[in-house]
mmJSON file of the N, C-alpha and C atoms, coordinates in Angstrom:
{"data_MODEL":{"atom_site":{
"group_PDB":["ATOM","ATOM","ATOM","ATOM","ATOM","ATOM","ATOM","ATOM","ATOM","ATOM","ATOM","ATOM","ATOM","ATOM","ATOM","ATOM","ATOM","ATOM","ATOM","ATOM","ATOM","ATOM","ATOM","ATOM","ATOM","ATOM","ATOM","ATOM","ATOM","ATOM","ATOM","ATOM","ATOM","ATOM","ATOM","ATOM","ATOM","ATOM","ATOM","ATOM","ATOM","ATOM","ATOM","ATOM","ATOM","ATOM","ATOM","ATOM","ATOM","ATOM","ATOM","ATOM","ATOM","ATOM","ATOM","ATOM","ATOM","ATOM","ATOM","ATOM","ATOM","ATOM","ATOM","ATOM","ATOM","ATOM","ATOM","ATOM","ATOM","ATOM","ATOM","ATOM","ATOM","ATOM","ATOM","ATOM","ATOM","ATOM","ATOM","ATOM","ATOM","ATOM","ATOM","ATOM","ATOM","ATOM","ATOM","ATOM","ATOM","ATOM","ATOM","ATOM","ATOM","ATOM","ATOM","ATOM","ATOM","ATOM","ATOM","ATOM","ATOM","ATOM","ATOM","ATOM","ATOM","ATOM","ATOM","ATOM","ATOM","ATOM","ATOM","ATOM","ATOM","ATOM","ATOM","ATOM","ATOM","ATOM","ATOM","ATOM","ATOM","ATOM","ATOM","ATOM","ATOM","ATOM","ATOM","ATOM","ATOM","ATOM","ATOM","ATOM","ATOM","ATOM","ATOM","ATOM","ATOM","ATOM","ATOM","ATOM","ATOM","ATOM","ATOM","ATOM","ATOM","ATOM","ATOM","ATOM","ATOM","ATOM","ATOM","ATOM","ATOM","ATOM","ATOM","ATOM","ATOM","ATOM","ATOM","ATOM","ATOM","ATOM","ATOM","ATOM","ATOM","ATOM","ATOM","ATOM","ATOM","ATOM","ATOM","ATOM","ATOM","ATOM","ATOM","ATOM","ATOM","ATOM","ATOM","ATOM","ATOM","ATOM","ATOM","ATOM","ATOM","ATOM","ATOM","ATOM","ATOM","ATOM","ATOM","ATOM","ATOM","ATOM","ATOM","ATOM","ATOM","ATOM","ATOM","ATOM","ATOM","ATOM","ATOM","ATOM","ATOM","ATOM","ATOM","ATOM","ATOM","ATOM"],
"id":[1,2,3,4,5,6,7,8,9,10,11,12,13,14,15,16,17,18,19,20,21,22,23,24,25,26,27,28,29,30,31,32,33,34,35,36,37,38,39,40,41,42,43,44,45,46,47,48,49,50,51,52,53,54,55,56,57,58,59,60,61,62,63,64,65,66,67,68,69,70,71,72,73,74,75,76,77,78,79,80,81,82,83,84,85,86,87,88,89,90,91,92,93,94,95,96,97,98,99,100,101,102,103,104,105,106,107,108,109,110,111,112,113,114,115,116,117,118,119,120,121,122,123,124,125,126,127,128,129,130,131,132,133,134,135,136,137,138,139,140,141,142,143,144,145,146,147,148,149,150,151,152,153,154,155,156,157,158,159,160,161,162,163,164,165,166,167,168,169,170,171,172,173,174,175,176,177,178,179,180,181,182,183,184,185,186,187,188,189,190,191,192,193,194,195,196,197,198,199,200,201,202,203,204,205,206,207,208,209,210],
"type_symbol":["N","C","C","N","C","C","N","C","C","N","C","C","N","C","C","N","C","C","N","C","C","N","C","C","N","C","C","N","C","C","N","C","C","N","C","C","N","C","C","N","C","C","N","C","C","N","C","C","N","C","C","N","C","C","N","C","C","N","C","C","N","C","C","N","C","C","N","C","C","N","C","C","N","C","C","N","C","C","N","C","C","N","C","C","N","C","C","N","C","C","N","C","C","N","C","C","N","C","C","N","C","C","N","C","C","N","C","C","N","C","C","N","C","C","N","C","C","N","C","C","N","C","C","N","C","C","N","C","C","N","C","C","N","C","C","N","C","C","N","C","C","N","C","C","N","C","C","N","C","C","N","C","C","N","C","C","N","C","C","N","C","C","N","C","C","N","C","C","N","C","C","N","C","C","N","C","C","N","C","C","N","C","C","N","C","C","N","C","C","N","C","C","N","C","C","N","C","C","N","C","C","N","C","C","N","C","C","N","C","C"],
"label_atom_id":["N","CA","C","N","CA","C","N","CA","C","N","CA","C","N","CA","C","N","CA","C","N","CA","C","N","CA","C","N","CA","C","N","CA","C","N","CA","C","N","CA","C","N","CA","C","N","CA","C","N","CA","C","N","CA","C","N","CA","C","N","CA","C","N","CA","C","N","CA","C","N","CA","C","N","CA","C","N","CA","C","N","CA","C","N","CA","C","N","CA","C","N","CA","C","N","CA","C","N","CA","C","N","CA","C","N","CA","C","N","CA","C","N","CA","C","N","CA","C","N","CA","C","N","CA","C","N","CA","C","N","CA","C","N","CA","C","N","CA","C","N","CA","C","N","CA","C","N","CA","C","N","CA","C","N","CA","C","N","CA","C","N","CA","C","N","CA","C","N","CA","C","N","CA","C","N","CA","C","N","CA","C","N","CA","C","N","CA","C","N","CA","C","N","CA","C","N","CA","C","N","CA","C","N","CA","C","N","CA","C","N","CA","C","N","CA","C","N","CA","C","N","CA","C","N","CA","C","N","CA","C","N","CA","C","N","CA","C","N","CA","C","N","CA","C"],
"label_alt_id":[null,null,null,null,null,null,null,null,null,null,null,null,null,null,null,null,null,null,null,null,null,null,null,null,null,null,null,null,null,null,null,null,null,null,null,null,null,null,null,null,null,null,null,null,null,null,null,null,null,null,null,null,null,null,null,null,null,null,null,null,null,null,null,null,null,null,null,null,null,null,null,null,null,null,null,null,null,null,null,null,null,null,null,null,null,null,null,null,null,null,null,null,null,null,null,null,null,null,null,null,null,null,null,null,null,null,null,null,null,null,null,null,null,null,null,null,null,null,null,null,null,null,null,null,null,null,null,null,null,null,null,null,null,null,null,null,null,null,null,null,null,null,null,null,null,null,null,null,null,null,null,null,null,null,null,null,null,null,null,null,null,null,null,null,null,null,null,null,null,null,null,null,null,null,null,null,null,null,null,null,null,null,null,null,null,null,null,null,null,null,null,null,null,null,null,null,null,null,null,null,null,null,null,null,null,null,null,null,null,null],
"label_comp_id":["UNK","UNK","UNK","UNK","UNK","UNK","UNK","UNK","UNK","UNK","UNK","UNK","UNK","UNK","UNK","UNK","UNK","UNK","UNK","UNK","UNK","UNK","UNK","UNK","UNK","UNK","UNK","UNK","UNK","UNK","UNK","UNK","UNK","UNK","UNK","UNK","UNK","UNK","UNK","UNK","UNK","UNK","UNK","UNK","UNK","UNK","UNK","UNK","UNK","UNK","UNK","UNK","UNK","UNK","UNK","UNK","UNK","UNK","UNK","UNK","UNK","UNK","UNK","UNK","UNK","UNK","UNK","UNK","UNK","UNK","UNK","UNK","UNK","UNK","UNK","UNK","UNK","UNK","UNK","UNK","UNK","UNK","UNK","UNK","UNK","UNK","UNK","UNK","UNK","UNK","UNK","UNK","UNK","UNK","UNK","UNK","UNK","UNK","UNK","UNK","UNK","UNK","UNK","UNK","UNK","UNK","UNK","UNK","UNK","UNK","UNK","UNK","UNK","UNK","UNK","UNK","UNK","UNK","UNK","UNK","UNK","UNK","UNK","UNK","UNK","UNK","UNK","UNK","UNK","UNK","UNK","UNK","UNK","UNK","UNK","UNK","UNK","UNK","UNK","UNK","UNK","UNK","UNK","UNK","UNK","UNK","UNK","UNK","UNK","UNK","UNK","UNK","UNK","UNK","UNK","UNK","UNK","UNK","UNK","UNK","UNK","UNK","UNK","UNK","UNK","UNK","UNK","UNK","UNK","UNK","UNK","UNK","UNK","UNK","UNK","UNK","UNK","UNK","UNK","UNK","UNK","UNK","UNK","UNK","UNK","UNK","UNK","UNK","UNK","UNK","UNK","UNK","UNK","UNK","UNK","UNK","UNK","UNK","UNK","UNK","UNK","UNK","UNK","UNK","UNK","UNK","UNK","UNK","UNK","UNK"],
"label_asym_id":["A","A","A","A","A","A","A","A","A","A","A","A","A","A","A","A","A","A","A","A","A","A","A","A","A","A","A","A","A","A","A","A","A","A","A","A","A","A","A","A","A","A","A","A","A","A","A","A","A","A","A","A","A","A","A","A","A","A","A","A","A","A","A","A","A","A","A","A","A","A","A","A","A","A","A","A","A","A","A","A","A","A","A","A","A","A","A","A","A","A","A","A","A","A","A","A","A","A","A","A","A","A","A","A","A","A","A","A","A","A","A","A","A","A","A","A","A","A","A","A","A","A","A","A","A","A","A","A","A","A","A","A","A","A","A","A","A","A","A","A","A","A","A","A","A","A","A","A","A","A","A","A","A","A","A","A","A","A","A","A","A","A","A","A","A","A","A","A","A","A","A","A","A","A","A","A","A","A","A","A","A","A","A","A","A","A","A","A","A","A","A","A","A","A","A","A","A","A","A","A","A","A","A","A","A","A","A","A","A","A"],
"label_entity_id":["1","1","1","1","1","1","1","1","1","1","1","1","1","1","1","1","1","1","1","1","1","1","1","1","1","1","1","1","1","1","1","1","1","1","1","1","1","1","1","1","1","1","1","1","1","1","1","1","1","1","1","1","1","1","1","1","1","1","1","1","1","1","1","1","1","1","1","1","1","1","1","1","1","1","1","1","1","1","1","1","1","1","1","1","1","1","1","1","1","1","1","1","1","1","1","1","1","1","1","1","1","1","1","1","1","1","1","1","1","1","1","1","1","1","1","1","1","1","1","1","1","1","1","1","1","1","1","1","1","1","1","1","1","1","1","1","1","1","1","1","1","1","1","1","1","1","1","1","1","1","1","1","1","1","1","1","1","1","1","1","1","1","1","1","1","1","1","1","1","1","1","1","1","1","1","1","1","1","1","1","1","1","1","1","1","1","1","1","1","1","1","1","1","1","1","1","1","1","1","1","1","1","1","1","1","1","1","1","1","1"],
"label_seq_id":[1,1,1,2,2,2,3,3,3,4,4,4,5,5,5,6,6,6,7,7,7,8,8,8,9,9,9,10,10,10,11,11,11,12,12,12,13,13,13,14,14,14,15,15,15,16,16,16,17,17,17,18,18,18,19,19,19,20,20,20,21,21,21,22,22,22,23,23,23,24,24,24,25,25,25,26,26,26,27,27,27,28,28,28,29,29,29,30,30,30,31,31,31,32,32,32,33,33,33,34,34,34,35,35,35,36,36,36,37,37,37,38,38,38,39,39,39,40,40,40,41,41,41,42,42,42,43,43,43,44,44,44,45,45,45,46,46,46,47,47,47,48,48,48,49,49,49,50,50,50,51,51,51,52,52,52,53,53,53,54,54,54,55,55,55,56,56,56,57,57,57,58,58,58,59,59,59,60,60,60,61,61,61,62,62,62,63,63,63,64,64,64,65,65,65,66,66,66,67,67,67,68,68,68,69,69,69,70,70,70],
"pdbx_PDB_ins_code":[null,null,null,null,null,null,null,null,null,null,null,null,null,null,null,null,null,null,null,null,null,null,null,null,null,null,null,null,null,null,null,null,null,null,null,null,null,null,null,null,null,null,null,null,null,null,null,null,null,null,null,null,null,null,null,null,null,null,null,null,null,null,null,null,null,null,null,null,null,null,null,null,null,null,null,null,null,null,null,null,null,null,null,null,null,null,null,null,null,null,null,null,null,null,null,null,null,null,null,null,null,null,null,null,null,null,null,null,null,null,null,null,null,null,null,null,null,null,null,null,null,null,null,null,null,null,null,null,null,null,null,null,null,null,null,null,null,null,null,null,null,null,null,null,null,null,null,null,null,null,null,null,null,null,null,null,null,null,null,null,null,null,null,null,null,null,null,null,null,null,null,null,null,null,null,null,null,null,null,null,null,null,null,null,null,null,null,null,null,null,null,null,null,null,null,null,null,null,null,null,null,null,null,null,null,null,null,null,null,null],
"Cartn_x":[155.409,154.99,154.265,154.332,153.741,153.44,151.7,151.349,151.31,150.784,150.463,149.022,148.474,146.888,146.364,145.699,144.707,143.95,144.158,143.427,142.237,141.304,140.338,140.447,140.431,140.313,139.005,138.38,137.554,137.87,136.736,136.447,135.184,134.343,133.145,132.904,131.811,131.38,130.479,129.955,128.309,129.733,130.929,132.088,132.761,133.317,134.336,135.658,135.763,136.77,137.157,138.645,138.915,138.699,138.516,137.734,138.942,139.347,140.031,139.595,139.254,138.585,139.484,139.724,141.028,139.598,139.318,138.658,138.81,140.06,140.574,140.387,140.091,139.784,138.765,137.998,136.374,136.311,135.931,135.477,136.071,137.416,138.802,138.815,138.758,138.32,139.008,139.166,139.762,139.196,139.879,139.618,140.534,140.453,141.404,141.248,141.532,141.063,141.897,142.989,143.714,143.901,144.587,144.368,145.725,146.958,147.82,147.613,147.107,146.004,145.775,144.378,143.918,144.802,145.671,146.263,147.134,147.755,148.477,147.867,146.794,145.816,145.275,145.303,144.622,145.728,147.411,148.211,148.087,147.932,147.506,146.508,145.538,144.343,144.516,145.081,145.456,146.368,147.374,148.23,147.333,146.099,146.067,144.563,144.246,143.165,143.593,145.443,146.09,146.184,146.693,146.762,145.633,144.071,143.162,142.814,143.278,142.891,143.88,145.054,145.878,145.555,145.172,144.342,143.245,142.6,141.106,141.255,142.633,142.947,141.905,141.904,141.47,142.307,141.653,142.436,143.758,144.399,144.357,144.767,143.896,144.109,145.435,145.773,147.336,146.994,147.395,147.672,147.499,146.119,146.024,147.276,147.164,147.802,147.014,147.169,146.733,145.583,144.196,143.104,143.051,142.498,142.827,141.823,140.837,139.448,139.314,138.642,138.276,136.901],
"Cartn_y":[87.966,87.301,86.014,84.719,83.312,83.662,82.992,82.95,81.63,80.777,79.56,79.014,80.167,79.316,78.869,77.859,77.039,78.339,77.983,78.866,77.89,78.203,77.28,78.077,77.758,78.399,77.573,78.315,78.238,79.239,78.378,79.183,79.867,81.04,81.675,81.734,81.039,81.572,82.587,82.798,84.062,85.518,85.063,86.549,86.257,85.374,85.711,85.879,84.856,85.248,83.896,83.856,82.908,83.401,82.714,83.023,82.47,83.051,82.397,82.819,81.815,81.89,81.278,82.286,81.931,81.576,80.143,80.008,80.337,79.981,80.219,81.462,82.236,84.306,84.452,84.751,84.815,86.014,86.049,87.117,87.448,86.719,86.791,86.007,86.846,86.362,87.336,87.126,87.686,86.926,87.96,87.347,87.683,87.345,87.394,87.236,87.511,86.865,85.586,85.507,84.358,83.557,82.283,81.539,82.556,82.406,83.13,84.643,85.045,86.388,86.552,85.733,85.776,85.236,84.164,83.786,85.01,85.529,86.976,88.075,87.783,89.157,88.247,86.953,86.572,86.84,86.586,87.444,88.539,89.338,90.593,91.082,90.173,90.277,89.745,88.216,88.187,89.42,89.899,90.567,91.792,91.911,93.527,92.576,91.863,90.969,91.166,90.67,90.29,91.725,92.937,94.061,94.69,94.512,95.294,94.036,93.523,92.854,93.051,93.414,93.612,95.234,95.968,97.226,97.262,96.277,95.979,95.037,94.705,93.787,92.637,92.122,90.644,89.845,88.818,87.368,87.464,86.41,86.59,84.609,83.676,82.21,82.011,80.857,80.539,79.824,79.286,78.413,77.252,76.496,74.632,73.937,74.88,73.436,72.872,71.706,70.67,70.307,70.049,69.237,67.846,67.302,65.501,64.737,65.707,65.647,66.48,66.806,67.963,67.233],
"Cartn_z":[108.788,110.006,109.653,110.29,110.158,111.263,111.633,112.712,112.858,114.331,114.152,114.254,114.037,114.228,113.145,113.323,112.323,111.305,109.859,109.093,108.354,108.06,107.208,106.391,104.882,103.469,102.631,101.567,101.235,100.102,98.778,97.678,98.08,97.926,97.627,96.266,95.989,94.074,93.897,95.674,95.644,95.379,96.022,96.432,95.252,94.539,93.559,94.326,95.686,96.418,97.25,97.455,98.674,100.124,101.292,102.318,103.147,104.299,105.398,106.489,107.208,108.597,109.958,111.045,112.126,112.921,113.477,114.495,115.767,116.286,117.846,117.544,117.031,117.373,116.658,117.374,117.503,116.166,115.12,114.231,113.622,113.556,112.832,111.246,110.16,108.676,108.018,106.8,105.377,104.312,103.203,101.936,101.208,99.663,98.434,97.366,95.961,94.8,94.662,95.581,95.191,96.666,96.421,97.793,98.557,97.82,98.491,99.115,98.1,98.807,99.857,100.033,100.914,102.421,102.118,103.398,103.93,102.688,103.302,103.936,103.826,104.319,105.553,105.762,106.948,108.215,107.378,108.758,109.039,107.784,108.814,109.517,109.443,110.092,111.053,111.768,112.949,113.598,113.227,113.874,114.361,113.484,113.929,115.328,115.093,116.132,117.463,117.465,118.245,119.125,117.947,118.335,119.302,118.546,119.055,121.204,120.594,122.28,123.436,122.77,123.875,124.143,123.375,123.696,124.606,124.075,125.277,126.426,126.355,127.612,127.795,126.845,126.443,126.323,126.5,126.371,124.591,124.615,123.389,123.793,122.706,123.014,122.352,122.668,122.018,121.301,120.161,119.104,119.524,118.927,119.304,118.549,117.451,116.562,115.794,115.198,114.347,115.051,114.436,115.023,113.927,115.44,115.525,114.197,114.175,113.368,112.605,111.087,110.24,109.719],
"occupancy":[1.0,1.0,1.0,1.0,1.0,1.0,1.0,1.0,1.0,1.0,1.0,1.0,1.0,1.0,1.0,1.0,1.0,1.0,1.0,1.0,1.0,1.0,1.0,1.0,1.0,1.0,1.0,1.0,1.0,1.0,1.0,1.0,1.0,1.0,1.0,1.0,1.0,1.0,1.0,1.0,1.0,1.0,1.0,1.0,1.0,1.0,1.0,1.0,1.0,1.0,1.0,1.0,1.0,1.0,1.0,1.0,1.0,1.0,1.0,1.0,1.0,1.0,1.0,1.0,1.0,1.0,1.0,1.0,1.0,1.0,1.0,1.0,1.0,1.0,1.0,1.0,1.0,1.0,1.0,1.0,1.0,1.0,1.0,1.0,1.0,1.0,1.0,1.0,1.0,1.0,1.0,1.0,1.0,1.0,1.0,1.0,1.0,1.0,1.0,1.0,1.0,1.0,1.0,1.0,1.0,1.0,1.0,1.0,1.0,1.0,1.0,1.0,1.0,1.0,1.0,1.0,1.0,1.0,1.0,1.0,1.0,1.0,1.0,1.0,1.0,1.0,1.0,1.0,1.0,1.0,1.0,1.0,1.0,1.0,1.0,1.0,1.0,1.0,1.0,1.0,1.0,1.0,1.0,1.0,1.0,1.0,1.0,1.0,1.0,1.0,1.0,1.0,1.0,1.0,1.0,1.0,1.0,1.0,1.0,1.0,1.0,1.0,1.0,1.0,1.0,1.0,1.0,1.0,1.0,1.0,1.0,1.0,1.0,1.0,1.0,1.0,1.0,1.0,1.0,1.0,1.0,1.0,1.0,1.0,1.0,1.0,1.0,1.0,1.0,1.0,1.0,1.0,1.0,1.0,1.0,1.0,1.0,1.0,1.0,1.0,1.0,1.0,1.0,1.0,1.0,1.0,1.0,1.0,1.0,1.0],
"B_iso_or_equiv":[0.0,0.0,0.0,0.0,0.0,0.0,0.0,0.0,0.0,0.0,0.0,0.0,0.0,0.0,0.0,0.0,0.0,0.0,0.0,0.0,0.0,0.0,0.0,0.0,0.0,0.0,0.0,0.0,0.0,0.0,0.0,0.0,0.0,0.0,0.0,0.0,0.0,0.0,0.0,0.0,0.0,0.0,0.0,0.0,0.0,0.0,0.0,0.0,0.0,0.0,0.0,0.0,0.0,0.0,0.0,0.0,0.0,0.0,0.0,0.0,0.0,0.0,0.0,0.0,0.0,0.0,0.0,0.0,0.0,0.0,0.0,0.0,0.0,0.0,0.0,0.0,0.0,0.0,0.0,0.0,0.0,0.0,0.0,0.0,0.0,0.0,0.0,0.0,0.0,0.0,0.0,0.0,0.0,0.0,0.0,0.0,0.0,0.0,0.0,0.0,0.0,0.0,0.0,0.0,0.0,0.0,0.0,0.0,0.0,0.0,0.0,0.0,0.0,0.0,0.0,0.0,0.0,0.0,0.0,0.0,0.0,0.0,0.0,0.0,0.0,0.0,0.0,0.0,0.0,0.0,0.0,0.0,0.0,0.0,0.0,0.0,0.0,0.0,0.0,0.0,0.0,0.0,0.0,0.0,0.0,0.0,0.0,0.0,0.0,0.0,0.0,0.0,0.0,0.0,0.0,0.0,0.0,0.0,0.0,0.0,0.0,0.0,0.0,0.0,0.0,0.0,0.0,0.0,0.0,0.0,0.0,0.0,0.0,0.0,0.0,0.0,0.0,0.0,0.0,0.0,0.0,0.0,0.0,0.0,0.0,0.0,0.0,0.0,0.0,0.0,0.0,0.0,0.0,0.0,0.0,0.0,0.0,0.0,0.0,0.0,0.0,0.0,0.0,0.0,0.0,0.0,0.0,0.0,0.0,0.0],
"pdbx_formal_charge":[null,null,null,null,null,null,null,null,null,null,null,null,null,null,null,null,null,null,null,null,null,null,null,null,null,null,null,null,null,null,null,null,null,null,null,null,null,null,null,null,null,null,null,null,null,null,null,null,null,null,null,null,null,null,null,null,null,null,null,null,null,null,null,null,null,null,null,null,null,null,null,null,null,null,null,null,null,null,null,null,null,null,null,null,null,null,null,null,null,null,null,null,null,null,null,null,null,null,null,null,null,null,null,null,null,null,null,null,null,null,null,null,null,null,null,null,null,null,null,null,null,null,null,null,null,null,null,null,null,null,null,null,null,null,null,null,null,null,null,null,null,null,null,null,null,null,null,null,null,null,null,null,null,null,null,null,null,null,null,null,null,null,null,null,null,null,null,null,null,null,null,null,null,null,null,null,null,null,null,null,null,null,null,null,null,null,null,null,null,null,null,null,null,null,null,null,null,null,null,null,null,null,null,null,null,null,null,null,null,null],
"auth_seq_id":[1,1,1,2,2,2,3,3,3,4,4,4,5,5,5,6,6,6,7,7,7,8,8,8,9,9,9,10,10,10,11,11,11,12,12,12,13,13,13,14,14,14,15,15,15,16,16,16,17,17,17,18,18,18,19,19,19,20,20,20,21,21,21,22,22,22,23,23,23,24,24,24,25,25,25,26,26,26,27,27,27,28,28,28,29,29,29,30,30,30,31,31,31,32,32,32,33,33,33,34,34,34,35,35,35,36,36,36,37,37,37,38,38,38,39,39,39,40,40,40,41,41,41,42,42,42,43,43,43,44,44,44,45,45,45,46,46,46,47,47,47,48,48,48,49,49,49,50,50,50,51,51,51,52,52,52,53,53,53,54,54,54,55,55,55,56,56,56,57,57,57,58,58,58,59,59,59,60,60,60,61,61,61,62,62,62,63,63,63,64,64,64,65,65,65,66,66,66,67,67,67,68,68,68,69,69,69,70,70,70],
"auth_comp_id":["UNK","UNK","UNK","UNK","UNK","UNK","UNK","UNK","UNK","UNK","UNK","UNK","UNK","UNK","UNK","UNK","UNK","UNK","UNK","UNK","UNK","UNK","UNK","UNK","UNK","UNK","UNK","UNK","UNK","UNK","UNK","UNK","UNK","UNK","UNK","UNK","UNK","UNK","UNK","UNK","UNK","UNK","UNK","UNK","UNK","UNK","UNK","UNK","UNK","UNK","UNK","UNK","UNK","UNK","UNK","UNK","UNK","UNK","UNK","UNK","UNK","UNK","UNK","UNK","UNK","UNK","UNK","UNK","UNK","UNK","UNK","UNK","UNK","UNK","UNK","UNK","UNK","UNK","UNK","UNK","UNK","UNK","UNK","UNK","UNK","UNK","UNK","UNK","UNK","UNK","UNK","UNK","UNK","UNK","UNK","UNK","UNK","UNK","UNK","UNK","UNK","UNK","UNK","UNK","UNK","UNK","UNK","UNK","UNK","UNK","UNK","UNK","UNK","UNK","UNK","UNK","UNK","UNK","UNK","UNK","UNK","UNK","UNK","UNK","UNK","UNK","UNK","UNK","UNK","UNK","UNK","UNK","UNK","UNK","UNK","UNK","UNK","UNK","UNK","UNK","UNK","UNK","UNK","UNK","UNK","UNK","UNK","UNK","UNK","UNK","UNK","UNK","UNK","UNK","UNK","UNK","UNK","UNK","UNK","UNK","UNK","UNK","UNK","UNK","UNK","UNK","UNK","UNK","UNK","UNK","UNK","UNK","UNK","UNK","UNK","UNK","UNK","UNK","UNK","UNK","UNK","UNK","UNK","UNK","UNK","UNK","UNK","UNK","UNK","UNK","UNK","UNK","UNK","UNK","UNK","UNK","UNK","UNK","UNK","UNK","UNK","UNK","UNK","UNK","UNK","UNK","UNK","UNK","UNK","UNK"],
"auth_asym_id":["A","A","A","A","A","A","A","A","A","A","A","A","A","A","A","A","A","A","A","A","A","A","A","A","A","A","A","A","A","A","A","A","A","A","A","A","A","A","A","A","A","A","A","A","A","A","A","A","A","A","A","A","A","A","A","A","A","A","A","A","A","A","A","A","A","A","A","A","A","A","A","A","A","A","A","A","A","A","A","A","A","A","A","A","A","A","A","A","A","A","A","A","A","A","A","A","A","A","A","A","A","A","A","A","A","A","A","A","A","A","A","A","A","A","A","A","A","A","A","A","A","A","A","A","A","A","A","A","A","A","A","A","A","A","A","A","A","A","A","A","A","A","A","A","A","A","A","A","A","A","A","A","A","A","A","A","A","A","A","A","A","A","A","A","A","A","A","A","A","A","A","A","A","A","A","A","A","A","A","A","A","A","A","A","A","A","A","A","A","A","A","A","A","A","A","A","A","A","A","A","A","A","A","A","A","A","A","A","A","A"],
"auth_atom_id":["N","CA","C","N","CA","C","N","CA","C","N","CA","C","N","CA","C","N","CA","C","N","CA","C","N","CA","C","N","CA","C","N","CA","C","N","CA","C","N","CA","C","N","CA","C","N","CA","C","N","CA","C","N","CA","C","N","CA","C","N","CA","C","N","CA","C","N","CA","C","N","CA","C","N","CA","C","N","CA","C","N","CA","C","N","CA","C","N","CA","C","N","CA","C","N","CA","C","N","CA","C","N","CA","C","N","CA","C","N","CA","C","N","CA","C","N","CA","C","N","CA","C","N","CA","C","N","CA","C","N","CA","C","N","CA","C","N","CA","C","N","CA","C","N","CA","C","N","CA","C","N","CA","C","N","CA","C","N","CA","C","N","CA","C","N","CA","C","N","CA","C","N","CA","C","N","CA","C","N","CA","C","N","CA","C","N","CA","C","N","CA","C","N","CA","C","N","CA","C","N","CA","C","N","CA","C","N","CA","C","N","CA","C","N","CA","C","N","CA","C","N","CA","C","N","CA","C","N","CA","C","N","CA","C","N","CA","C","N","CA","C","N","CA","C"],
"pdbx_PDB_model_num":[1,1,1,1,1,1,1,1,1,1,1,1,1,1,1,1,1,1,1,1,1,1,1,1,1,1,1,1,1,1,1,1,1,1,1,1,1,1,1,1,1,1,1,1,1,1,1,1,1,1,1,1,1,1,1,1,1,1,1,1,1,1,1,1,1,1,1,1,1,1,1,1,1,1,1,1,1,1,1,1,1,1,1,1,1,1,1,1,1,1,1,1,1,1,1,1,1,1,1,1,1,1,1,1,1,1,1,1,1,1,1,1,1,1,1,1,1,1,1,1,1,1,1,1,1,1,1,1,1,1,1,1,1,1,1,1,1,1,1,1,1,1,1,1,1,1,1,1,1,1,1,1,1,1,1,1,1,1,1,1,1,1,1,1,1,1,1,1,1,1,1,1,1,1,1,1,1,1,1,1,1,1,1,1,1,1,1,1,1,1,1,1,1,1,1,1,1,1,1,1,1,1,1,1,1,1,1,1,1,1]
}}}
């Protein structure tokens, strides 16, 4: 699965780990020892995000896309 939302990645040196953070979903994060790692584990962490809200009948936001600014 490719999702389309914005991922931010990051090294941690306190974790010994890469960090990916989905902003548009509030609390939505992973990690990895590797960058690819971690991005693979950040789809499945959206999917199951995606999962637990359509359970709680929450919103779920759609995909911005590209921001204009970083």
């Amino acid at each position: 699965m490719m999702s389309k939302y914005e991922m931010i990645v990051y090294w941690s040196a306190a974790d010994n780990v890469f960090i990916v953070e989905v902003p548009e979903l509030p609390g939505c994060m992973s990690d990895g020892p590797t960058y690819v790692d971690a991005v693979r584990n950040a789809e499945i962490v959206i999917q199951e995000w995606i999962e637990t809200a359509c359970e709680l009948g929450r919103p779920i936001p759609e995909p911005r896309g590209r921001l204009k600014y970083a």
